[in-house]
Each structure stands twice: as C-alpha cells, then as structure tokens.
N, C-alpha and C positions, 0 to 999 in steps of 0.2 A: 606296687610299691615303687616298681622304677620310675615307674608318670611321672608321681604324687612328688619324688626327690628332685626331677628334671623341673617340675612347675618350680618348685622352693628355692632352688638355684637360681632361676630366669628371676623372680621376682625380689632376690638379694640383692643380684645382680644391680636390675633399675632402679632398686634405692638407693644404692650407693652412688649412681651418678648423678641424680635429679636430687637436687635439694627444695625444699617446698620452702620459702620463708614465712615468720605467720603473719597473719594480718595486722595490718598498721606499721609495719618496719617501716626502713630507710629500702632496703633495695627491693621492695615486694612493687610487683606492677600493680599500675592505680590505672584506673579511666581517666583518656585524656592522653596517655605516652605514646610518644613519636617510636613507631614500630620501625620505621625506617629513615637512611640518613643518619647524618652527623648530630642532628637538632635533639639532643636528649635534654628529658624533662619535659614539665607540662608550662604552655604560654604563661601563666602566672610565676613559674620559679626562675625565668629563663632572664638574663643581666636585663633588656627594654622589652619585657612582656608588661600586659598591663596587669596592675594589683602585686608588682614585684617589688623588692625593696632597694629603697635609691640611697647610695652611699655616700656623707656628703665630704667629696674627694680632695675641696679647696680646703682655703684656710680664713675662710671671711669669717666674719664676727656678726650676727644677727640679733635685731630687737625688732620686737613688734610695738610699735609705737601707742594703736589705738583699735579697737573692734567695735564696730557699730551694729546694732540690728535694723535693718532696709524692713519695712511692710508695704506692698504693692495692696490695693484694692481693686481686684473686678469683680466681673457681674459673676464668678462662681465663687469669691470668697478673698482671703488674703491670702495673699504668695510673701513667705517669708524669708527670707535671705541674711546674710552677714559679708560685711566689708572688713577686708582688715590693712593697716596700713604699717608697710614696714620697711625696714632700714637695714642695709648690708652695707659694709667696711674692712678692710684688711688691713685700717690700723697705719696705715703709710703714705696717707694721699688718696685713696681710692675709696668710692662712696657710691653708694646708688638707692634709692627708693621708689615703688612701687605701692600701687591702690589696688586690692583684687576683691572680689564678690565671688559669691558662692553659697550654695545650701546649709554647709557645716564649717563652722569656726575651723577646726584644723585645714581640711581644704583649703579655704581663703588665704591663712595663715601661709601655705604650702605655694600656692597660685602667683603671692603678691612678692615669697621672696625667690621664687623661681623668673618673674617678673623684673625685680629687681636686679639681679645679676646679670639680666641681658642689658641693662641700660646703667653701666657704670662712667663714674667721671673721674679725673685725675685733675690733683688740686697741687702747688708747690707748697711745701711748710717750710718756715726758716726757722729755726733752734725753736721747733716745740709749738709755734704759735705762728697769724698767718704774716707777713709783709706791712699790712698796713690799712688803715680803717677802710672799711665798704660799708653799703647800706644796698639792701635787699627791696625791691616790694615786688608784692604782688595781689590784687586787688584792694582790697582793703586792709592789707597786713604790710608793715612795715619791720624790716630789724637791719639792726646797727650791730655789725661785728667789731670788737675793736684788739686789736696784739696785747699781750700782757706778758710781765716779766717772768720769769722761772720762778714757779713755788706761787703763782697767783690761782692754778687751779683755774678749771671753766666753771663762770662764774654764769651759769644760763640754764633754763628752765626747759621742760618739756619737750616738745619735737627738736629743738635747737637742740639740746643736752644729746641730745641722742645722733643727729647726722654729724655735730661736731668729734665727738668722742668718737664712734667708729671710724671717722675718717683719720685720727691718727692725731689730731692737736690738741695737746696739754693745757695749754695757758691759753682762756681767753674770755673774754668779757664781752656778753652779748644782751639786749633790751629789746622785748617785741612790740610796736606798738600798734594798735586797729584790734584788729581781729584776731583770736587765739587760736582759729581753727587748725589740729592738727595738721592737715593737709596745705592750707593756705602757708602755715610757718613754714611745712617743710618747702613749698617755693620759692616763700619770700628768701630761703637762709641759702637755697642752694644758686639764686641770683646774684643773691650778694657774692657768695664765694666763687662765682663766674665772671666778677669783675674783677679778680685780681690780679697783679700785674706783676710782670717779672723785672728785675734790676735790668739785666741785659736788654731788653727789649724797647724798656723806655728810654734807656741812655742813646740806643740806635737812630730812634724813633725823632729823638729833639737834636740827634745829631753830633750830639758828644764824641761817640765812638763809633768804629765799626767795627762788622764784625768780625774782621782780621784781629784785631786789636783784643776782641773779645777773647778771641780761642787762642792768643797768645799769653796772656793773664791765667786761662784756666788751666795753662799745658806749664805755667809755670808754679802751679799752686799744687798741681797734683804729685803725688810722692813719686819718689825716684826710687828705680831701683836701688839697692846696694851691688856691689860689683864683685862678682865672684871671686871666691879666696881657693887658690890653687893649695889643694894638699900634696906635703913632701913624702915620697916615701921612705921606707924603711933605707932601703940603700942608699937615698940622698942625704939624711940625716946622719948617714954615719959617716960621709965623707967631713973632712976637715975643713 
C-alpha cells in the first residue's frame, strides 16, 4: 500500500508541472518550430518569411488600371498567364506605375504594385491643377494636359483619370489622341507631366532673376514668427 501511495504522489506531482496543450492551439508545438535560437515561429509566420503576411505600412493610394489574359503557344500546349497594369499615389505630387505578369490575377496585381512603388516620380502642383499646358506622346498615343480653374474637376478618361487623380490634382482637362492603349496612355501622360516646368527655374534660365533674388522672395513670403510674450508674475502684478 506504501508503493501504490508513493507512485500516486510521483504522478500528481508531474501533472501539475507539465501542462499538455491540445491540438490545434496557439502555443501547442507544430512541425516546422525553431527548437533553438531567438528565431520563433515557423518560416511562413515569421515578419519576411515567404507565404507571410505583408502590411501595407505607407499611405499610397492604389488602382489597378487594366488585367489582360497573355496565351503563349508551344509545342506542349498553351501557357497562360495575366498582366495587370497599375497605379500608385499619395495624393501630393507623387505617382508611379508598373506592368507585371504572372500565373494568377492577384499575384500580378500584387507584382505590378510592389513594382510600382519602386519607381516613383514627384510632380509640382500649383492650387490644385498643373502650371501650364503640356502635351505627352508616346508611340502612337498623344495627350494634351491642360490647368483648369477650381470647381472644373478632372475632366479625363481612363488611364489619365487614374495617374492624374492619385497623383494629387484636382482640376484638370486632359484629350488622348492615337492610340487608347492602357499602357501607351499611361506614358504618353506621365511625359507630358515630365515637361513641366517651374516658375523659378524659367525666370533663371532666360535670365530675369537669380537665384539670390529667388530665395530672398521666398524667405520673404514665408511666415514669421510671432515674438514671445513674457508672462508677469504673481508678485510683479501686484507691484504698483
């Protein structure tokens, strides 16, 4: 009887330290965990494992413009694929678009604006709309950007509608003409808005001003401080 009570203790004992959790939890070991090291969790849950999930940490503004289906033919069959062509902006000047391919629409999708945000451009906008008419081409696609006044609305179509609006300008009136191709617009628009030109830059350029002259203009437009107001104290105020 003594054994039998000495087992029963021993094995109270190890239950109460060893907790078993059941299958499928959160803290149950799975196959796949880093037994040693800092590295916990499996490749897949871990912040740049692959199959992990990516947070998206900016503040750009995305559209996907257009998805096309690609069919290859060879000698074992057709390899089919998808393109997808899209557009990133944060709405303040800043713009960029991307063409990717891929086996599955969201992939592409995924490719073209990870794609995108590596190749960003910075545009000047004056009250809303750009400085002053441009015209774009590229191949057989032509467009004509032109400024419009507050409350005119972008007044443009299609791929246009879309790199202008993410990139941050309100008012503006733009005409494609050639070719409609998704892709082709988006070059033709992002040429044109590669020609634009800066107030300062021209006035330097034909010689008007310099840039001395320049950054005294801007150093006098810019707000001044206010000048600190000294608080009295309690025992100053009550002096006479």
């Amino acid at each position: 009887m003594a054994e039998e009570e000495i087992v029963v203790t021993e094995e109270e004992s190890t239950s109460e330290n060893v907790t078993v959790e059941p299958h499928g939890s959160a803290s149950a070991p799975r196959p796949g965990d880093r037994k040693y090291g800092n590295h916990k969790g499996r490749p897949s849950e871990r912040r740049n494992g692959r199959g992990g999930f990516r947070k998206n940490l900016d503040d750009y503004l995305e559209r996907v413009v257009a998805i096309n289906r690609i069919s290859k033919t060879t000698q074992g069959g057709k390899n089919m694929r998808f393109s997808a062509l899209a557009v990133v902006g944060d709405g303040k000047g800043k713009y960029g678009f991307a063409l990717a391919k891929s086996t599955e629409v969201p992939d592409a999708i995924k490719k073209a604006l990870a794609k995108a945000r590596k190749n960003m451009v910075s545009i000047e906008i004056v009250n809303g709309t750009i400085a002053h008419d441009v015209e774009g081409k590229f191949g057989a696609t032509k467009v004509v950007l032109k400024p419009a006044p507050a409350g005119t609305g972008v007044v443009a179509g299609g791929a246009v509608r879309a790199i202008v609006e993410l990139c941050g300008i309100r008012n503006l009136v733009a005409k494609v003409y050639g070719s409609r191709s998704p892709i082709n617009v988006l070059r033709a628009t992002h040429a044109g808005l590669a020609e634009l030109k800066r107030y300062d830059k021209v006035m330097v350029l034909r010689g008007k001003k310099t840039e001395e002259q320049i950054r005294a203009a801007r150093a006098a437009k810019a707000p001044k401080a206010a000048p600190a107001v000294e608080e009295k104290g309690d025992n100053e105020s009550c002096l006479p």
